[in-house]
C-alpha positions in Angstrom: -45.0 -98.3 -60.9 -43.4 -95.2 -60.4 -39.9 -94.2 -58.3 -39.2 -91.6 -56.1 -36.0 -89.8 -56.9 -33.6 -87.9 -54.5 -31.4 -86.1 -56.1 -28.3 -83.8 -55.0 -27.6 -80.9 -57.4 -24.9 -78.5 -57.4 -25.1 -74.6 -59.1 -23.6 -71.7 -60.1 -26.0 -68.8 -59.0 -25.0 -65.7 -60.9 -26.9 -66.3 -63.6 -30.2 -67.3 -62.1 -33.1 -65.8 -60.8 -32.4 -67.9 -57.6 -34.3 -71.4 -57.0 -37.9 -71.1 -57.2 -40.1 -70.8 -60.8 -40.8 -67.6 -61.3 -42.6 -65.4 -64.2 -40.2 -64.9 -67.3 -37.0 -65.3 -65.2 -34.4 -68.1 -65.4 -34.6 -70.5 -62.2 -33.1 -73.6 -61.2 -36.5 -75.0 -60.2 -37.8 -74.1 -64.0 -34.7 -75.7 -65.6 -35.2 -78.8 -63.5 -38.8 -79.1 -64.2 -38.3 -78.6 -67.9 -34.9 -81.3 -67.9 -37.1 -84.1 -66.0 -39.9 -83.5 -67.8 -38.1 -83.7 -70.9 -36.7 -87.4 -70.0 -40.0 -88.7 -69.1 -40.9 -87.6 -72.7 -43.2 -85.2 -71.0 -46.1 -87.0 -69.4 -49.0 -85.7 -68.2 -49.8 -84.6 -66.2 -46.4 -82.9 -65.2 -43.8 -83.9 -63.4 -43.2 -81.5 -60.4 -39.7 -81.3 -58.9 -39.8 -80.5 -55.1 -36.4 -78.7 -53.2 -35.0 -78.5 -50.0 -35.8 -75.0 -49.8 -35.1 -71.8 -52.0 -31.7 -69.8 -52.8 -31.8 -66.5 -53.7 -30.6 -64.8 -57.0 -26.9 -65.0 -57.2 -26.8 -67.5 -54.2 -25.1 -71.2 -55.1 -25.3 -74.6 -54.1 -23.2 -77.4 -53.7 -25.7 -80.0 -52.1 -29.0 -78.5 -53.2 -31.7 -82.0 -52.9 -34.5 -82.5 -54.8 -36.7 -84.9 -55.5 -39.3 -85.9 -57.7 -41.6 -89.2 -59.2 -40.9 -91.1 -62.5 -43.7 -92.8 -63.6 -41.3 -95.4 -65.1 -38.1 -96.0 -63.1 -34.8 -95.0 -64.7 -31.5 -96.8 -63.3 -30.2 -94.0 -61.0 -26.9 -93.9 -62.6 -28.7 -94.0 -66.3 -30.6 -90.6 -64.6 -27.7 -88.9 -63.6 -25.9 -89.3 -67.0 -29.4 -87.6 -68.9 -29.6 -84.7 -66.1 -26.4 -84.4 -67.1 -26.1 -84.1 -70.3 -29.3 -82.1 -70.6 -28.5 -79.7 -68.1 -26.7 -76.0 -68.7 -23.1 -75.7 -68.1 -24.1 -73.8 -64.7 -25.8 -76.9 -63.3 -24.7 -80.3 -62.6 -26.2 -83.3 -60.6 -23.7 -85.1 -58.3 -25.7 -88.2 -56.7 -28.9 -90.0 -57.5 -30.3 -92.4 -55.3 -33.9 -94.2 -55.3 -35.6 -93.4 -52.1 -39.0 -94.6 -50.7 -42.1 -92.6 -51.0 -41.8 -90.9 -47.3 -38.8 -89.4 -48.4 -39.5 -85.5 -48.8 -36.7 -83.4 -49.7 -38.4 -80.0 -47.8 -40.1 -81.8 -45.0 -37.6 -85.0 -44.0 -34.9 -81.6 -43.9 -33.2 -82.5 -40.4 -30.3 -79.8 -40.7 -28.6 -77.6 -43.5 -24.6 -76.1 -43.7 -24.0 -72.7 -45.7 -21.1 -71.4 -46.6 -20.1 -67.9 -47.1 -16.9 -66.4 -48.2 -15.8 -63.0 -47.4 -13.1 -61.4 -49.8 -10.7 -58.7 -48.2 -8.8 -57.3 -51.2 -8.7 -53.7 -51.1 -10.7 -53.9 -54.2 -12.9 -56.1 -55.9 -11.6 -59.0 -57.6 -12.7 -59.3 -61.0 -12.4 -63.4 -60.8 -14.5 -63.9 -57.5 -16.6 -61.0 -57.8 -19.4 -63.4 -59.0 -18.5 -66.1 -55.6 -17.3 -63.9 -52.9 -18.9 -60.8 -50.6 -16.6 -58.1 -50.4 -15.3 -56.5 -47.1 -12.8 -53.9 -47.6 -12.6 -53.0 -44.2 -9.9 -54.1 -41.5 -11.0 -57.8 -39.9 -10.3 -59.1 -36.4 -11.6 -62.4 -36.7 -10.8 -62.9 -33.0 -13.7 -60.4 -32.4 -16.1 -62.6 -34.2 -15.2 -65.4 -32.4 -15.8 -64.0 -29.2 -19.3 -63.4 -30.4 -20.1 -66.8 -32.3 -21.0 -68.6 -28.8 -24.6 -65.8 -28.9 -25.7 -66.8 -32.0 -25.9 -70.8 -31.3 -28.2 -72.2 -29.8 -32.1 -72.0 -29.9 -33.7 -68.6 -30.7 -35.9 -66.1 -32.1 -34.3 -64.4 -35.3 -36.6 -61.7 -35.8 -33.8 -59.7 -35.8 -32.0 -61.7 -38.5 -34.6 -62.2 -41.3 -35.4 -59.9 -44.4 -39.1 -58.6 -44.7 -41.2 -60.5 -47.0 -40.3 -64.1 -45.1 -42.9 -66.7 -45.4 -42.1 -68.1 -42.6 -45.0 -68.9 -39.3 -42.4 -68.9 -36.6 -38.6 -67.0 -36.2 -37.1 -69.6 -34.1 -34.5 -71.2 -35.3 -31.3 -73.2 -33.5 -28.0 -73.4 -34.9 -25.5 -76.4 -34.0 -22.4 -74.5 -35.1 -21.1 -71.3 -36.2 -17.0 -71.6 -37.4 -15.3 -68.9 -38.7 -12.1 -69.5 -40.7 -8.6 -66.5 -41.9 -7.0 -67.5 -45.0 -4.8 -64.3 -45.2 -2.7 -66.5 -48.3 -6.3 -66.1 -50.2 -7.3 -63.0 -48.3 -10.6 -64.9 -47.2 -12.7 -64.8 -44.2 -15.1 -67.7 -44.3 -18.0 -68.9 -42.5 -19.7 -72.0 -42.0 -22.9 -72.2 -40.4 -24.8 -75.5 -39.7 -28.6 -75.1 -38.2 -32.1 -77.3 -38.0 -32.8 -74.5 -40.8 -32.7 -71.0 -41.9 -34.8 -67.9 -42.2 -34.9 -65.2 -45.6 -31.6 -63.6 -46.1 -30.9 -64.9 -42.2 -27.2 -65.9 -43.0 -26.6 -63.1 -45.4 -27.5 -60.4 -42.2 -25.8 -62.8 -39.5 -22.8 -62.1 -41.7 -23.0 -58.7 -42.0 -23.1 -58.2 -38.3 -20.8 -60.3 -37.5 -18.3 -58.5 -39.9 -19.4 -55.0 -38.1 -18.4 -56.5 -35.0 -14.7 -58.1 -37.0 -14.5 -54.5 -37.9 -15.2 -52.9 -34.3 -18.6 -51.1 -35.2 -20.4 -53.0 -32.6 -18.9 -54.5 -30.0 -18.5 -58.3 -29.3 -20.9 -58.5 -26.7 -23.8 -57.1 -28.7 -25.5 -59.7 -30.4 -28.1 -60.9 -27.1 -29.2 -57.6 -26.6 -30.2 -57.7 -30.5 -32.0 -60.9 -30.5 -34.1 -60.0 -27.5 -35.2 -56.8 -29.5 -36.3 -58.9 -32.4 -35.9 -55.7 -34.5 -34.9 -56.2 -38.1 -34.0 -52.1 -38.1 -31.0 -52.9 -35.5 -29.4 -55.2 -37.6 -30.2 -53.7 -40.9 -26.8 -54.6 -43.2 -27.4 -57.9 -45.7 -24.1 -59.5 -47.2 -24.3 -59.9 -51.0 -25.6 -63.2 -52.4 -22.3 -63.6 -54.1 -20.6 -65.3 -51.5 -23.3 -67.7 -49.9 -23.5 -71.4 -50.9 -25.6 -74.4 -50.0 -22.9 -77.1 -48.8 -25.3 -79.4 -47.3 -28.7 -80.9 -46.6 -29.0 -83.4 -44.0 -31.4 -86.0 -43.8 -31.8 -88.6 -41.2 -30.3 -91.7 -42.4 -33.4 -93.8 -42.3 -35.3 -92.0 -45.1 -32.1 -91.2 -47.0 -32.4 -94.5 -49.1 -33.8 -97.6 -49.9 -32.7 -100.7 -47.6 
């Protein structure tokens, strides 16, 4: 009888193609499929790993989910320890838990929180080049704020999403948008929780918002850009470097087995 597995990964992103498999590139998804694979001495047919949606090259995670079947059930803390100790150094698994077979790790999705963290050296720092975006420019975070209350809420993100999105419809609602100063780390950061998110939509909500920190475009700009659901108005994309998967929220009656 076999087990459905939901499991919570966390990875560093520089080195990988981002999530999904792709031809002759290094992806998370390929490293997982190979690992589990690999510990169910490699049945056939395949075992296929399913994710709460992709990261991009360079992006990271630190609540990535996935889940996938064993045909025979491995204690979930005897799982973690061979993920573990079969995984690259970049990767690591931090929670297993057996779930029931309505579980889905894409499709049960109820919410997810990025993170993205804004240096403001004058210039680059060579230890969190790799984890930060890098905005030189002069920040008024009050600014932002002013303009965080347009972004929430339900709408259509035409505006916000990078061509080549898969996606059938643009709407979208975000819960929560906080932005944080840490002038002791010289950080900006931003947390965004949401029912879900578009292509490279947090990377270019970012952006904007940093043109408006910086005075480019004024605080009160960002309704007049949704309505014109016009990807060349808001056309600046924050570097994957700084965004990370904090969290994927499930509702709590398909998290687990009762």
């Amino acid at each position: 009888m076999s087990q459905r597995y939901k499991v919570v990964i966390e990875y560093d992103g520089t080195n990988f193609a981002g999530f999904q498999v792709q031809p002759n590139q290094r992806t998370v998804e390929a490293v997982l499929v190979d690992v589990v694979n690999r510990i169910a001495k490699n049945p056939l047919p395949a075992i296929a790993v399913y994710g709460s949606g992709r990261t991009d090259a360079g992006v990271h995670a630190h609540g990535q989910v996935v889940h996938f079947d064993l045909p025979k059930p491995i204690p979930a803390a005897n799982l973690r320890l061979a993920l573990n100790s079969m995984f690259p150094l970049d990767m690591s698994v931090k929670t297993v838990t057996e779930v029931d077979d309505n579980f889905h790790a894409r499709f049960s999705t109820h919410g997810k929180r990025y993170r993205y963290i804004v240096s403001t050296t004058a210039f680059v720092d060579p230890f969190k080049r790799n984890y930060t975006g890098h905005y030189k420019y002069p920040l008024d975070v009050n600014r932002i704020r002013q303009a965080l209350p347009d972004l929430t809420g339900e709408h259509d993100f035409t505006s916000f999403v990078a061509s080549g999105s898969q996606a059938k419809s643009n709407v979208r609602t975000i819960y929560d948008i906080q932005v944080t100063n840490r002038p002791a780390d010289h950080e900006v950061v931003f947390d965004f929780y949401g029912n879900g998110f578009l292509y490279n939509q947090v990377r270019i909500m970012v952006a904007t918002l940093l043109e408006i920190g910086n005075g480019r475009r004024a605080a009160d700009s960002l309704p007049a850009l949704l309505a014109a659901k016009d990807r060349e108005l808001a056309r600046e994309t924050a570097p994957a470097s700084g965004l990370y998967l904090e969290e994927v929220i499930y509702p709590s009656n398909l998290d687990e087995n009762r």
